[in-house]
N, C-alpha and C positions, 0 to 999 in steps of 0.2 A: 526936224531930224529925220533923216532916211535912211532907209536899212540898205547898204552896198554891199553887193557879191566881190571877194577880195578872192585872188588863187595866191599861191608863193610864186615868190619874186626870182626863187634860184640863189641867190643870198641868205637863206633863213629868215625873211618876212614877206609880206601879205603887198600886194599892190590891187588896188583896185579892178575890177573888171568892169568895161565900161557895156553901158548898155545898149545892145544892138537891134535887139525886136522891143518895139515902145507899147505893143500890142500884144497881151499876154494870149488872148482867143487865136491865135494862128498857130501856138505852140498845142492847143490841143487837136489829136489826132482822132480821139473815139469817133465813131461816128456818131454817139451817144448825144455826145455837143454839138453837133450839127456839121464837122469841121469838112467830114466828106460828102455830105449834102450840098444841095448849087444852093447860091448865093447864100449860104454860111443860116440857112433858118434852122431853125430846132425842129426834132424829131415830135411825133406826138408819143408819149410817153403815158401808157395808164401804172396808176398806182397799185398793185397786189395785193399791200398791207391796207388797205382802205376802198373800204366797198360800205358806204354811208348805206343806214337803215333811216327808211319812212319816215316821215313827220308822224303817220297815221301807226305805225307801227311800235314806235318810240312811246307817244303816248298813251297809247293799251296798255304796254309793258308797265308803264308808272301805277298809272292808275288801276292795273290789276294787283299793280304789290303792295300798293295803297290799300285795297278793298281786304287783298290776304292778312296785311298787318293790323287792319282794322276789325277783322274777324278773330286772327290770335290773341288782342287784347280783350276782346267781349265775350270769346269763348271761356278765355283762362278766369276773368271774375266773375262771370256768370258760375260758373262750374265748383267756385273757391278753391280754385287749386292756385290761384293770387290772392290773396285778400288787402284792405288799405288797411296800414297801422293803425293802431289807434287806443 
């Protein structure tokens, strides 16, 4: 099943419109899409929302919030301001 573009007929129903450009990339104009670049290549495009962090910096971050959360639980029962049920 295919989805058909129908305009009115001038009688009060739908006739089909038939399809004239088979190549839907010509109908775009941005230049964004490449469409007024020569031979239709893509622009290079960088990302704004995404600026990747280190490998080397990613894992300090873990393993520093490791070492802090490993410190807030040795401090607090050390200290008995947690104590185990018992």
């Amino acid at each position: 099943m295919s989805l058909q573009l129908h305009r009115p007929d001038g009688k009060g129903g739908l006739e089909p419109r038939p399809a004239v450009e088979r190549d839907w990339r010509t109908q775009l104009r941005s230049a964004r899409w490449g469409a007024a670049l020569s031979r239709g290549r893509l622009p290079e495009l960088g990302n704004p929302e995404m600026n990747p962090t280190s490998v080397t910096r990613s894992v300090l971050f873990w393993l520093v919030l490791a070492a802090a959360t490993f410190g807030t639980i040795v401090l607090g029962y050390g200290s008995g301001f947690w104590h185990f049920a018992g």
